[in-house]
N, CA, C and O atoms as CSV, one atom per row, in Angstrom:
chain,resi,resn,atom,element,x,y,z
A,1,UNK,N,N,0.813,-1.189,0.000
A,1,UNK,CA,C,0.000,0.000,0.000
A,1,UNK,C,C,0.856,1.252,0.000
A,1,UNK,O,O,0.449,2.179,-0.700
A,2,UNK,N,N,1.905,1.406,0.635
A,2,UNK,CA,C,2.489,2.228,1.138
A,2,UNK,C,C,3.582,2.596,-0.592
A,2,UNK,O,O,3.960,3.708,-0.958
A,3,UNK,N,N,3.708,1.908,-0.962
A,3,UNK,CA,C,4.476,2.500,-2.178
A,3,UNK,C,C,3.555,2.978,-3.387
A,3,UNK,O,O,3.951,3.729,-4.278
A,4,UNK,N,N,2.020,2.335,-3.281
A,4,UNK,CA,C,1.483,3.058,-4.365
A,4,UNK,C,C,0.594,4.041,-4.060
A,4,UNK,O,O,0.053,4.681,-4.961
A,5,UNK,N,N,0.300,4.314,-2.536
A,5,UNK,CA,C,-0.091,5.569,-2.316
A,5,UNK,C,C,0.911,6.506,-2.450
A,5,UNK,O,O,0.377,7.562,-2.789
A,6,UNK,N,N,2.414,6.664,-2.320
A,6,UNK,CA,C,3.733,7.275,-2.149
A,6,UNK,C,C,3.690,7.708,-3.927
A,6,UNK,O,O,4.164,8.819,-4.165
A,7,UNK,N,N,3.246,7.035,-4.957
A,7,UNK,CA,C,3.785,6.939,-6.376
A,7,UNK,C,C,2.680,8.079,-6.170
A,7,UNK,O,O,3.298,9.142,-6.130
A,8,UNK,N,N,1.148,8.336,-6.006
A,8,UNK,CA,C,0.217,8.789,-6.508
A,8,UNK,C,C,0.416,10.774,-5.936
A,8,UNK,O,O,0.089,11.839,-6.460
A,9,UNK,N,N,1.209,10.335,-4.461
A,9,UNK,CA,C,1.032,11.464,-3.528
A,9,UNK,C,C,2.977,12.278,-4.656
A,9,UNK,O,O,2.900,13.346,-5.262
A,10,UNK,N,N,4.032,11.636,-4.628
A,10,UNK,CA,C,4.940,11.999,-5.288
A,10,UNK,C,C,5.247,12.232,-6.588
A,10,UNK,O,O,6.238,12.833,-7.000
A,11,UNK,N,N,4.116,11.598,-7.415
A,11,UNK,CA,C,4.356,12.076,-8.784
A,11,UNK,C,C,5.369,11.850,-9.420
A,11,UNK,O,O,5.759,10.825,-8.859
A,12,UNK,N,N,6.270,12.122,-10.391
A,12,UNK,CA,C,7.618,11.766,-10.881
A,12,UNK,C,C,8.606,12.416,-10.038
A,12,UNK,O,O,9.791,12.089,-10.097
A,13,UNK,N,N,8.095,13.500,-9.101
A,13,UNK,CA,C,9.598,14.102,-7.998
A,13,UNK,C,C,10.275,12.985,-7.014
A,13,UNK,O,O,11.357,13.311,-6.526
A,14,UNK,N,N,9.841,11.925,-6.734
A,14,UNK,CA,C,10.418,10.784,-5.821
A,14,UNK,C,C,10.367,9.567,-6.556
A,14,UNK,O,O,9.903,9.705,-7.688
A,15,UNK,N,N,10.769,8.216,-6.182
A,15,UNK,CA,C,11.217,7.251,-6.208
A,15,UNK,C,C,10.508,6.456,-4.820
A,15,UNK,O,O,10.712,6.859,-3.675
A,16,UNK,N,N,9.631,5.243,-5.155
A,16,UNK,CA,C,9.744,4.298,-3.891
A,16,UNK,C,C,9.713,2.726,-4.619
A,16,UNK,O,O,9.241,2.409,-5.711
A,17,UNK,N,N,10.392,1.884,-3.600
A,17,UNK,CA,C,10.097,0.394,-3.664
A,17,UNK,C,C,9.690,-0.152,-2.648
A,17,UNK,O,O,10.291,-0.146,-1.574
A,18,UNK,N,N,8.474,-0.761,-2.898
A,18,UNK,CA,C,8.263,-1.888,-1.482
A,18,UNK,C,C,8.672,-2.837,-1.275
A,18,UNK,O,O,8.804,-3.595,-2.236
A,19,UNK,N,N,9.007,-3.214,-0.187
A,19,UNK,CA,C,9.794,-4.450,0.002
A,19,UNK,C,C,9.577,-4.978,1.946
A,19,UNK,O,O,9.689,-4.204,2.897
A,20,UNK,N,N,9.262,-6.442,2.016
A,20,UNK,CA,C,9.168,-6.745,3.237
A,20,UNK,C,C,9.827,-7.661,3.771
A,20,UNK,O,O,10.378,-8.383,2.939
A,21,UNK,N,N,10.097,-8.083,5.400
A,21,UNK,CA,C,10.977,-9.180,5.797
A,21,UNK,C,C,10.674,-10.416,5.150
A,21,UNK,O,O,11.479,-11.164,4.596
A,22,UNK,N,N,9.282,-10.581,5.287
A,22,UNK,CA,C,8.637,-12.207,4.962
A,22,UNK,C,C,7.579,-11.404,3.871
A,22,UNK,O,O,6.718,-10.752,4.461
A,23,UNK,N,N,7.526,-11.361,2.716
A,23,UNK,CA,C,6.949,-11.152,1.702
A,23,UNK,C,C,5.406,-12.402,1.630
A,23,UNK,O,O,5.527,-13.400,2.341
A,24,UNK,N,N,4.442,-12.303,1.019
A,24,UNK,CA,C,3.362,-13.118,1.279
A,24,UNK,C,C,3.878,-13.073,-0.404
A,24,UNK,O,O,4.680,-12.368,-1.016
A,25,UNK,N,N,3.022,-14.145,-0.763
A,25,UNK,CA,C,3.290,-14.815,-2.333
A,25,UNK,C,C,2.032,-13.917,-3.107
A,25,UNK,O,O,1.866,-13.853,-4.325
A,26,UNK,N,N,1.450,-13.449,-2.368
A,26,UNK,CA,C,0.938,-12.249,-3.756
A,26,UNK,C,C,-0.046,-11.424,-2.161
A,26,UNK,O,O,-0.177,-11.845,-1.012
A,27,UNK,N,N,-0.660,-9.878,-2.981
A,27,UNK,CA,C,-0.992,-8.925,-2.290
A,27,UNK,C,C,-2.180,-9.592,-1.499
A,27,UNK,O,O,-2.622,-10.641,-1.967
A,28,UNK,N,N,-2.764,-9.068,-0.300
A,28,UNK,CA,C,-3.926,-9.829,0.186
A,28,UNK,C,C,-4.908,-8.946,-0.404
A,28,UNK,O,O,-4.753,-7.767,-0.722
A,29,UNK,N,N,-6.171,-9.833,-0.531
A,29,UNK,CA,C,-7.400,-9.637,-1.353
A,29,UNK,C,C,-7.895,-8.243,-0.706
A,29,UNK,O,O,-8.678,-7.536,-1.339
A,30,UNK,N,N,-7.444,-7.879,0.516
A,30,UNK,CA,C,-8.357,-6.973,1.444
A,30,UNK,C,C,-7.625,-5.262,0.835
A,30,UNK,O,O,-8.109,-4.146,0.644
A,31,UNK,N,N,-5.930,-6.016,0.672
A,31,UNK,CA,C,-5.111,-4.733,0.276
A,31,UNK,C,C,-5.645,-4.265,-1.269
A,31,UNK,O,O,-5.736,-3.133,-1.744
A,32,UNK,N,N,-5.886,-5.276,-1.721
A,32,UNK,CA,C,-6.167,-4.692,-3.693
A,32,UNK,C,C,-7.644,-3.968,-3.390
A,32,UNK,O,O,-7.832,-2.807,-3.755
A,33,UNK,N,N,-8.358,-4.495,-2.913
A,33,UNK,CA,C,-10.115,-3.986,-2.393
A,33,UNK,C,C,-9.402,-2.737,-2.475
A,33,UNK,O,O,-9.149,-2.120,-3.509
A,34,UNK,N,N,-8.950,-2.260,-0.709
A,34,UNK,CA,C,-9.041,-1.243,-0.305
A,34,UNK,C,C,-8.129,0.270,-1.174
A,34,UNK,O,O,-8.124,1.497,-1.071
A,35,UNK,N,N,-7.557,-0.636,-1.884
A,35,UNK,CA,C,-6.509,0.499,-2.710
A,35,UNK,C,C,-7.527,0.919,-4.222
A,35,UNK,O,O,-7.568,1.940,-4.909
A,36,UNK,N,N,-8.219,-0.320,-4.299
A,36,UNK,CA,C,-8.938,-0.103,-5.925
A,36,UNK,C,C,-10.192,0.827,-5.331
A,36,UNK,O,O,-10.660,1.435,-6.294
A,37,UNK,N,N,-10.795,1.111,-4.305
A,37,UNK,CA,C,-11.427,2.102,-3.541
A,37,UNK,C,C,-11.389,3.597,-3.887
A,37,UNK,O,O,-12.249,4.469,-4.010
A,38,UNK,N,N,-10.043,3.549,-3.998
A,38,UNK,CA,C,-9.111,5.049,-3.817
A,38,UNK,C,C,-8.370,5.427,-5.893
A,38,UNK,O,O,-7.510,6.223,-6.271
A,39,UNK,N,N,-9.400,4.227,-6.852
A,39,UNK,CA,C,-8.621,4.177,-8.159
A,39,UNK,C,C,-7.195,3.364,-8.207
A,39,UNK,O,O,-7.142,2.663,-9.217
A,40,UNK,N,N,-6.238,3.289,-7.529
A,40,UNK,CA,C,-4.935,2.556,-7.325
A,40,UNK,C,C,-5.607,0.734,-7.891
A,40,UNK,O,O,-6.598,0.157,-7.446
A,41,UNK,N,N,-4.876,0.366,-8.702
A,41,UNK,CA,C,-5.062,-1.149,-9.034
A,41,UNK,C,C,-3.493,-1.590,-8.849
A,41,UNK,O,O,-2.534,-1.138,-9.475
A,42,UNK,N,N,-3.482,-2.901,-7.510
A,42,UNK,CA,C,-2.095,-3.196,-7.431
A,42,UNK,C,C,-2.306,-4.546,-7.664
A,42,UNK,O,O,-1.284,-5.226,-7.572
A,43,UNK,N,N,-3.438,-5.199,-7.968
A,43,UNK,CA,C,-4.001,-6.677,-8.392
A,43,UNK,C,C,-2.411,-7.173,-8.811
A,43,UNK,O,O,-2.130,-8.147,-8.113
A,44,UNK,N,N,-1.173,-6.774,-9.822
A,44,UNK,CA,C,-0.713,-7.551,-10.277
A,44,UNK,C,C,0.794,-7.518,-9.848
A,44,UNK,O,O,1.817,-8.010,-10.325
A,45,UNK,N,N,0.553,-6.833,-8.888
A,45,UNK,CA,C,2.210,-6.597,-8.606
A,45,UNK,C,C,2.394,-7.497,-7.150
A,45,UNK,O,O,1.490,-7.718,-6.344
A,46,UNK,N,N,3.550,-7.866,-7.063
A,46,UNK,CA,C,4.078,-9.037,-6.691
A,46,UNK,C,C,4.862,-8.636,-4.828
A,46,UNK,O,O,5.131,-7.438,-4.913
A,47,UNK,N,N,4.999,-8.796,-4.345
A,47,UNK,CA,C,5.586,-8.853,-2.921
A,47,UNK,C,C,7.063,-9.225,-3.277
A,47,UNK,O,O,7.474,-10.017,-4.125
A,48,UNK,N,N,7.925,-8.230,-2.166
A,48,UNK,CA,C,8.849,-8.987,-2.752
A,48,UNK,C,C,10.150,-8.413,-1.545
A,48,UNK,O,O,10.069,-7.470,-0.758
A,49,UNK,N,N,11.028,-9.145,-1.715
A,49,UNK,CA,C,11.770,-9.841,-0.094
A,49,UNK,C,C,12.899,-8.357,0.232
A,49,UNK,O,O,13.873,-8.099,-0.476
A,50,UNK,N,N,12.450,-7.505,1.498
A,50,UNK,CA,C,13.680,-6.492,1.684
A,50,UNK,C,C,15.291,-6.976,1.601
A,50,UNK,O,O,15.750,-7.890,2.287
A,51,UNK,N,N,15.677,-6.577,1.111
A,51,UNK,CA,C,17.553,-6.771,0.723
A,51,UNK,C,C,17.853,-5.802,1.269
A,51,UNK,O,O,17.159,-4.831,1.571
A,52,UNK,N,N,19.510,-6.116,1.523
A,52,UNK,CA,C,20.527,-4.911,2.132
A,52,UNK,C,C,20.385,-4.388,0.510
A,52,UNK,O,O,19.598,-3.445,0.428
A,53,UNK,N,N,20.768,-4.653,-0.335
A,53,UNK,CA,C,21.006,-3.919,-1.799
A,53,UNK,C,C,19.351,-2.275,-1.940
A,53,UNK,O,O,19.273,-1.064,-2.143
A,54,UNK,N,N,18.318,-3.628,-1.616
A,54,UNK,CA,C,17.437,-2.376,-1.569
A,54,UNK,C,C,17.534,-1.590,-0.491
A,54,UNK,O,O,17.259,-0.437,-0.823
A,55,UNK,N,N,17.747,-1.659,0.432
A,55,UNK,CA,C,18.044,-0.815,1.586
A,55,UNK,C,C,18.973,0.427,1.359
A,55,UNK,O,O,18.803,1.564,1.801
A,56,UNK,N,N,19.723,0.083,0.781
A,56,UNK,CA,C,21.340,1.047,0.121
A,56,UNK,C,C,20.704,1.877,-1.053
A,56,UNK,O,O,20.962,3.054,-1.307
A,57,UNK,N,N,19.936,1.158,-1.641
A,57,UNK,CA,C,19.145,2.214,-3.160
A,57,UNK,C,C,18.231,3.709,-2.443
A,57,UNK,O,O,18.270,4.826,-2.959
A,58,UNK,N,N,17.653,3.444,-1.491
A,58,UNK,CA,C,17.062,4.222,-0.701
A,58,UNK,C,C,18.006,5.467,0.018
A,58,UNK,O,O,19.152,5.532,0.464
A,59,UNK,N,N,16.786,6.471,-0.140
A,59,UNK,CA,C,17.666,7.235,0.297
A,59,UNK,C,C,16.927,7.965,2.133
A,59,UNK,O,O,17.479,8.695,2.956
A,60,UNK,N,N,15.238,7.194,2.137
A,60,UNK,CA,C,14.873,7.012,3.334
A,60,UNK,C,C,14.434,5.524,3.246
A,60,UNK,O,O,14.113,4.974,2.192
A,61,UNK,N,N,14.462,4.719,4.909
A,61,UNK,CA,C,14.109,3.621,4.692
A,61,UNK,C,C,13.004,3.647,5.665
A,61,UNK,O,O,13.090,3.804,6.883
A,62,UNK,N,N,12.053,3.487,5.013
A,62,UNK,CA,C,10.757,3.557,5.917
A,62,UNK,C,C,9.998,2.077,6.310
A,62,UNK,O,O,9.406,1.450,5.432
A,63,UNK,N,N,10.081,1.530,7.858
A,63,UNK,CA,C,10.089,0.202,8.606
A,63,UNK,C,C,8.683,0.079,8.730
A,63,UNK,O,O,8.039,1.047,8.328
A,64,UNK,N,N,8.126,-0.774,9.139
A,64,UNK,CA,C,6.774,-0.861,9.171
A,64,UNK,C,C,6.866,-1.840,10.295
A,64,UNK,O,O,6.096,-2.788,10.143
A,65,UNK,N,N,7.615,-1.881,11.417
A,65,UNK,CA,C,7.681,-3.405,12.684
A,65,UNK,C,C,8.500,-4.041,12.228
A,65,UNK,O,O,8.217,-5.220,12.439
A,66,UNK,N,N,9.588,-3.927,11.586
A,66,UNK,CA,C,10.007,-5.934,11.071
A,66,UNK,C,C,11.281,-5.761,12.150
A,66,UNK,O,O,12.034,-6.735,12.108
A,67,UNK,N,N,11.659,-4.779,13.058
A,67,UNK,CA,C,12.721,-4.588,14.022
A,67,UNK,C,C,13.869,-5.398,13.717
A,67,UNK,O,O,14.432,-4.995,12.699
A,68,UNK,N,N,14.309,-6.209,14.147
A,68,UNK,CA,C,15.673,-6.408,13.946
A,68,UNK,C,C,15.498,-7.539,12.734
A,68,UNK,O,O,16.131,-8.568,12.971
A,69,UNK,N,N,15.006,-7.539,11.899
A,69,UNK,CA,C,14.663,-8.630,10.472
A,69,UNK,C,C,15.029,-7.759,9.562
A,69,UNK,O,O,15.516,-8.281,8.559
A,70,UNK,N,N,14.934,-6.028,9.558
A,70,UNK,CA,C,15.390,-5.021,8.992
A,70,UNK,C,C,17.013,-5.044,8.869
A,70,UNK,O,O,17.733,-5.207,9.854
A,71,UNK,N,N,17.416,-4.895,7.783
A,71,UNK,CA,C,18.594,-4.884,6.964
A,71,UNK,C,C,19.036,-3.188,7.603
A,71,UNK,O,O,18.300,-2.235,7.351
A,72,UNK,N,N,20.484,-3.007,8.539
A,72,UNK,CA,C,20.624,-1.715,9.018
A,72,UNK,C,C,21.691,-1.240,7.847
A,72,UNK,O,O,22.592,-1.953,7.405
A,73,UNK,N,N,21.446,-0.100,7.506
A,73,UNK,CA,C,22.827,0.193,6.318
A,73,UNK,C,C,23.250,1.427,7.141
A,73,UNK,O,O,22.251,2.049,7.500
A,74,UNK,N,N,24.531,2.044,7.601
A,74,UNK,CA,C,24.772,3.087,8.393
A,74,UNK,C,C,24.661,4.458,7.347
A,74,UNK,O,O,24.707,4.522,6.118
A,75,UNK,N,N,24.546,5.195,8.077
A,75,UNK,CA,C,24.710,6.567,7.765
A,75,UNK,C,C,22.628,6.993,6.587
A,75,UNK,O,O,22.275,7.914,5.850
A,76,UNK,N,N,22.012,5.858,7.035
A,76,UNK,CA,C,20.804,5.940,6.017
A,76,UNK,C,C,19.460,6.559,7.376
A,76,UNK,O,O,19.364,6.379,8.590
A,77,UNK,N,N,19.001,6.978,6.812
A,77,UNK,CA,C,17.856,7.736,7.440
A,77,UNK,C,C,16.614,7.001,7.089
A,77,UNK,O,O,16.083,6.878,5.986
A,78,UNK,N,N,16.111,6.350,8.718
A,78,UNK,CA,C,15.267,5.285,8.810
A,78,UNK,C,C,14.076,5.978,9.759
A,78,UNK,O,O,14.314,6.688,10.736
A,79,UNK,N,N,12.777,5.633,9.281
A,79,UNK,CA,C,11.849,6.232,9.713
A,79,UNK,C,C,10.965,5.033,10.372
A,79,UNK,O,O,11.176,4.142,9.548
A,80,UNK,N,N,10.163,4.504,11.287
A,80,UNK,CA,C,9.456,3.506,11.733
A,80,UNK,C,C,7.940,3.861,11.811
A,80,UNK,O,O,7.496,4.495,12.768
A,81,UNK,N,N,7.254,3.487,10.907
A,81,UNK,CA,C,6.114,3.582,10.982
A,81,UNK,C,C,4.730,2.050,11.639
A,81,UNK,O,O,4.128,1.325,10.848
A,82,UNK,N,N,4.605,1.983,13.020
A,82,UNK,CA,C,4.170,1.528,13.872
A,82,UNK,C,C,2.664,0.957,13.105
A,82,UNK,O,O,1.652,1.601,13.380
A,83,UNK,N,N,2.576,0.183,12.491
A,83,UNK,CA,C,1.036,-0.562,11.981
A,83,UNK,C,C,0.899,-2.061,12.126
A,83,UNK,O,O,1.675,-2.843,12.676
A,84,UNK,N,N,-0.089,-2.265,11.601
A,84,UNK,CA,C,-0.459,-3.463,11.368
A,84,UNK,C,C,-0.330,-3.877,10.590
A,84,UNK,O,O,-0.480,-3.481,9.434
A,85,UNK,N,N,0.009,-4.859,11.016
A,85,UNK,CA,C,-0.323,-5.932,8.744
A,85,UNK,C,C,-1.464,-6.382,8.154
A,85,UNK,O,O,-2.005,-7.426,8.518
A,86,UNK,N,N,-1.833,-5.775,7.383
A,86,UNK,CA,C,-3.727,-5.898,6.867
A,86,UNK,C,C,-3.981,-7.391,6.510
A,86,UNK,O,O,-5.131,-7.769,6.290
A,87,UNK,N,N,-2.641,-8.472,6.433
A,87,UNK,CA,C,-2.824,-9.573,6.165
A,87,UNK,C,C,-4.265,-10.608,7.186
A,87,UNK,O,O,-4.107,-10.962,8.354
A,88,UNK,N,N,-5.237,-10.825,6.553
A,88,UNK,CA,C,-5.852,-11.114,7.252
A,88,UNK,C,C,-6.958,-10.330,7.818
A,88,UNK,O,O,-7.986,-10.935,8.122
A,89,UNK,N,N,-6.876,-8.997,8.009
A,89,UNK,CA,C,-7.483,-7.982,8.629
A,89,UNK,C,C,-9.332,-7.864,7.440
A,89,UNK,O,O,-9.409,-7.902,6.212
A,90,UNK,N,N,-10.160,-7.764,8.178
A,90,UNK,CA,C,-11.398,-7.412,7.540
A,90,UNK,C,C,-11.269,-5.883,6.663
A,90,UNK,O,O,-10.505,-5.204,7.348
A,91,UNK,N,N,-11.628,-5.206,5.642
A,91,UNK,CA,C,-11.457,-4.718,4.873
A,91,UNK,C,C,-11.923,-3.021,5.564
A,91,UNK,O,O,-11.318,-2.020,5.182
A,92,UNK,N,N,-12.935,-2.953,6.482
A,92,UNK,CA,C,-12.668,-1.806,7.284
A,92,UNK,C,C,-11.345,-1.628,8.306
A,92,UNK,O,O,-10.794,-0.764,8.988
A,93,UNK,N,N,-11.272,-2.453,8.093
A,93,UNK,CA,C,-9.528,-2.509,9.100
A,93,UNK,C,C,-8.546,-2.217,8.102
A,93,UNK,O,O,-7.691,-1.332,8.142
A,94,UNK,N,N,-8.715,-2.878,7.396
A,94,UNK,CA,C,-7.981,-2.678,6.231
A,94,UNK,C,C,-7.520,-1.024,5.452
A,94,UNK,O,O,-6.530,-0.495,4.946
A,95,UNK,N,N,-8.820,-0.726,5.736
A,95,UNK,CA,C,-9.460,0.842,4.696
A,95,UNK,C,C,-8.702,2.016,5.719
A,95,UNK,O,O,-8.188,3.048,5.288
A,96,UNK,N,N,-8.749,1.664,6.992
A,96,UNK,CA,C,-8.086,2.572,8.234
A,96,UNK,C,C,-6.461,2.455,8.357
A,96,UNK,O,O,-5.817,3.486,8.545
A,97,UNK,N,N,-5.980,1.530,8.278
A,97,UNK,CA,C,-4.983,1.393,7.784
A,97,UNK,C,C,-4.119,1.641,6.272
A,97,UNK,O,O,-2.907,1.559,6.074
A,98,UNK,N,N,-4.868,1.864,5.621
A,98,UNK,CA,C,-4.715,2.454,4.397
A,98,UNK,C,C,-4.947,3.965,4.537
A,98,UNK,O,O,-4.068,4.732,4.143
A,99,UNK,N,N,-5.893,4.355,4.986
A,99,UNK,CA,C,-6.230,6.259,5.263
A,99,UNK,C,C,-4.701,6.586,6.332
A,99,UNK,O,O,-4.042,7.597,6.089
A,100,UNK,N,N,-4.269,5.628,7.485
A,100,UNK,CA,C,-2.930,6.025,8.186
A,100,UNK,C,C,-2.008,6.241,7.269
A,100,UNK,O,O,-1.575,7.341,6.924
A,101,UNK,N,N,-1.659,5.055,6.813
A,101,UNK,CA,C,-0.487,5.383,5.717
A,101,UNK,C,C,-0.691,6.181,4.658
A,101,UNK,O,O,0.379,6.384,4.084
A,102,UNK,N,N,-1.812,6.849,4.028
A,102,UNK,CA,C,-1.804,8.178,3.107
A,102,UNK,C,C,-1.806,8.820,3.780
A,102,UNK,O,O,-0.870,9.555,3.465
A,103,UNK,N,N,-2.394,9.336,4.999
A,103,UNK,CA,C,-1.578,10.655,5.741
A,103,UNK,C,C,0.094,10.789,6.388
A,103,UNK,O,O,0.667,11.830,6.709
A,104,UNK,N,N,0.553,9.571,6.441
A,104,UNK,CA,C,1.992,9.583,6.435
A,104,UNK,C,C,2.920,9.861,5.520
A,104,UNK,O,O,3.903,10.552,5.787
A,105,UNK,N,N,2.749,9.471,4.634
A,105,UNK,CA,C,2.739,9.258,3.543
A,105,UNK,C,C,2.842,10.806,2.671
A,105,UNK,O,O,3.717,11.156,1.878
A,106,UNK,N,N,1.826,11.437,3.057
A,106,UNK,CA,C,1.201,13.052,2.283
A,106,UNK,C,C,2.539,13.729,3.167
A,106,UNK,O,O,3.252,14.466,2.486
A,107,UNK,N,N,2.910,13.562,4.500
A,107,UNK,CA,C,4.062,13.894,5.149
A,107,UNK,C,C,4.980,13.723,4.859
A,107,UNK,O,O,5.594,14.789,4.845
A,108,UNK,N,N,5.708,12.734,4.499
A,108,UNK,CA,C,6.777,11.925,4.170
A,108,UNK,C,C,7.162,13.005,2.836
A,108,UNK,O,O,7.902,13.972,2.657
A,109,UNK,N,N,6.511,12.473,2.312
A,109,UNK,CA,C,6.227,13.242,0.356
A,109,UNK,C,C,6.662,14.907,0.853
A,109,UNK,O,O,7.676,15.324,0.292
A,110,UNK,N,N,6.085,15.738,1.703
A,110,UNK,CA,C,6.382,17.035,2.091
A,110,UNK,C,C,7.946,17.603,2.104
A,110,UNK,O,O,8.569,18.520,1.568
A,111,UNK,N,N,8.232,16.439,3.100
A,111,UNK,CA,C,9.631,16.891,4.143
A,111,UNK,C,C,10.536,16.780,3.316
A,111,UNK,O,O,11.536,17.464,3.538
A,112,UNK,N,N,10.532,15.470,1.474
A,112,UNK,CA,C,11.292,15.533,1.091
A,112,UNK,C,C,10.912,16.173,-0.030
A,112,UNK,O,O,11.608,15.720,-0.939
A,113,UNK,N,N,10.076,17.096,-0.496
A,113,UNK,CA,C,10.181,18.171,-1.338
A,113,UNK,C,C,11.112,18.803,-0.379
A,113,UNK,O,O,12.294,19.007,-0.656
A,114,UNK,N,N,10.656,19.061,0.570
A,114,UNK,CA,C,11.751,20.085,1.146
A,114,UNK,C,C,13.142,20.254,1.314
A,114,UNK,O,O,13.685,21.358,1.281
A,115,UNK,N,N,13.761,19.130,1.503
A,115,UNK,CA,C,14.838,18.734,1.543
A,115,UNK,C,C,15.052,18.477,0.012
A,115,UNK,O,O,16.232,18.227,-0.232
A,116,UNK,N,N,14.255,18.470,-1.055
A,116,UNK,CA,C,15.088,18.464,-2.469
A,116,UNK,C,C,15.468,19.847,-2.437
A,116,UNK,O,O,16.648,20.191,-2.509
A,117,UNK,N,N,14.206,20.911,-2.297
A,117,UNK,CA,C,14.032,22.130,-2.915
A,117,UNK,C,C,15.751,22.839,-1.931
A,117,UNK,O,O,16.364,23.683,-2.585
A,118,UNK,N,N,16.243,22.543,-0.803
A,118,UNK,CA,C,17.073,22.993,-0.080
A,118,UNK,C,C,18.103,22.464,-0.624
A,118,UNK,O,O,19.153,23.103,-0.558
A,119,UNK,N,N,18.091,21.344,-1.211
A,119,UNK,CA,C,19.167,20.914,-1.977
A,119,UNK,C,C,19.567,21.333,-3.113
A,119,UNK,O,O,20.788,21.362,-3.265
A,120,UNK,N,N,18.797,21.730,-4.120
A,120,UNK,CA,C,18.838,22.145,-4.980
A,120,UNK,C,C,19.168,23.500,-4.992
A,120,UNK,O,O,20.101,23.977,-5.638
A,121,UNK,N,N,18.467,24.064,-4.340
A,121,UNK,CA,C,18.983,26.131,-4.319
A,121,UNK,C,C,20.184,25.804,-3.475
A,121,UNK,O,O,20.544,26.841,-2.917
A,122,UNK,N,N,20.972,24.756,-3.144
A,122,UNK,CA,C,22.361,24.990,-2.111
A,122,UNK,C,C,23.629,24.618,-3.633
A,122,UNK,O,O,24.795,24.980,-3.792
A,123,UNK,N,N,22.736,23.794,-4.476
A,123,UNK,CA,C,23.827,23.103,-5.449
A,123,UNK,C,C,24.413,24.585,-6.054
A,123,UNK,O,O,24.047,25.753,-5.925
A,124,UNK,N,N,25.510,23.912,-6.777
A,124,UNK,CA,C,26.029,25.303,-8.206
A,124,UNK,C,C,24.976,25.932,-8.810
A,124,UNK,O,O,23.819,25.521,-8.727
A,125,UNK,N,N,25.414,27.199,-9.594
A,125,UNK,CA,C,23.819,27.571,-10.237
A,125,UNK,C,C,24.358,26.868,-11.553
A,125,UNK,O,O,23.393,26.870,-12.316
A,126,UNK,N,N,24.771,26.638,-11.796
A,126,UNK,CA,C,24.907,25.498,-13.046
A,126,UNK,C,C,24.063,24.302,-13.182
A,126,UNK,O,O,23.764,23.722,-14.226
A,127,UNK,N,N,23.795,24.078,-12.236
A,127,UNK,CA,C,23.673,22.811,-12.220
A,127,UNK,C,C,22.148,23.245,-11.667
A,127,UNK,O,O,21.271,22.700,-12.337
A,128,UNK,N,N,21.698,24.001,-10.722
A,128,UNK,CA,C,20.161,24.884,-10.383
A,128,UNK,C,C,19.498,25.415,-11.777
A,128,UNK,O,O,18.301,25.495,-12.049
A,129,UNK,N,N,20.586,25.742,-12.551
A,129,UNK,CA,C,19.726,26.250,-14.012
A,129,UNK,C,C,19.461,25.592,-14.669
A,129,UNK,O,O,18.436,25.933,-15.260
A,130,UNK,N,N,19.884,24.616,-14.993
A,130,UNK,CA,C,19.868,22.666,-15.828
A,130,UNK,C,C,18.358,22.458,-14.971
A,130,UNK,O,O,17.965,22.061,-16.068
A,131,UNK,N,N,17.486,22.379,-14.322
A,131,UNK,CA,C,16.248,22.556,-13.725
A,131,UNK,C,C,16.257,20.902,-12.586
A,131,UNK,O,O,15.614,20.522,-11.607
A,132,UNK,N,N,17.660,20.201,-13.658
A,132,UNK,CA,C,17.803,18.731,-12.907
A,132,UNK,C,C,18.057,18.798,-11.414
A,132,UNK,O,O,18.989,19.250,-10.748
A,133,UNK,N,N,16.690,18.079,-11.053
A,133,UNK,CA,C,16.432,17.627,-9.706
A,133,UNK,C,C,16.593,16.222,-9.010
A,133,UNK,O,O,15.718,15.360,-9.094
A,134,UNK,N,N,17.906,16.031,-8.239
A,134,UNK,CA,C,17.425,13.907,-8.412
A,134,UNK,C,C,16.280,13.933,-7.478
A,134,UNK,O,O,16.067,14.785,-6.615
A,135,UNK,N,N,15.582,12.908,-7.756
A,135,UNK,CA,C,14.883,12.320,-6.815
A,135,UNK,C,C,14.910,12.087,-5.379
A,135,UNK,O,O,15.764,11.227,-5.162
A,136,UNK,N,N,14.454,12.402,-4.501
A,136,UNK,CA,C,14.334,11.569,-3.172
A,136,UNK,C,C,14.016,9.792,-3.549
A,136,UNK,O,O,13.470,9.406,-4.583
A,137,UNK,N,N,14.499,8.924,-2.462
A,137,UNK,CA,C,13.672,7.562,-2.867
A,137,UNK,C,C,13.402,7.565,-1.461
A,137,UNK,O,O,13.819,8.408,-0.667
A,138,UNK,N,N,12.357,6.134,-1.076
A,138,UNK,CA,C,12.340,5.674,0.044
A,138,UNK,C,C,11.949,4.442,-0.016
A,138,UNK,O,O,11.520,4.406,-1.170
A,139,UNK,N,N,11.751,3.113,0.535
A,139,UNK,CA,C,11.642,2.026,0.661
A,139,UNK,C,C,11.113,1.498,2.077
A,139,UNK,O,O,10.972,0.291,2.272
């Protein structure tokens, strides 16, 4: 949920991948419901296992509980966001947990416009006039 509400709220200015400790072999029925609710169709996309490699691509790593199953990479800026796993969960449980993580989410998306836009007016003006902005990512 959390990466395709992140794609819808970031637009082409960020970068995210999802990725979990124990990945389930495809999305739960309650997560595609509650996202196809909101227009988002994730019916076909696949779960898929956190790596140190993805951890390092990131430039925030945003936890969801998996505590020490989490891959630590130093010097990376890790955020813990305290939920549930909708696995299983009835689809109003589901839908509330989905409205948490788009308001985190609408945050998340904020702080790192901000931190581009500060990055960017700090770079060369060479490189500020080229209009090229990298991306934030997060995972």
């Amino acid at each position: 949920m959390s990466q395709s509400l992140f794609e819808r709220v970031a637009g082409d200015r960020h970068e995210a991948r999802s990725a979990g400790t124990e990945p389930a072999d495809r999305v739960h029925p309650n997560v595609v419901a509650a996202l196809r609710e909101q227009g988002i169709d994730i019916a076909e996309r696949t779960p898929r296992l956190l790596t140190d490699d993805l951890a390092r691509w990131a430039d925030v790593v945003v936890t969801m509980g998996c505590g020490d199953a989490c891959p630590v990479i130093p010097g990376k800026r890790y955020i813990d966001w305290d939920l549930r796993d909708p696995k299983d969960l009835e689809l109003a449980e589901v839908r509330a947990i989905r409205d948490d993580i788009a308001s985190r989410v609408s945050s998340l998306v904020k702080d790192l416009d901000r931190t581009a836009i500060r990055s960017y007016t700090s770079e060369p003006s060479d490189t500020a006039a080229s209009g090229d902005r990298p991306p934030k990512r997060f995972s």
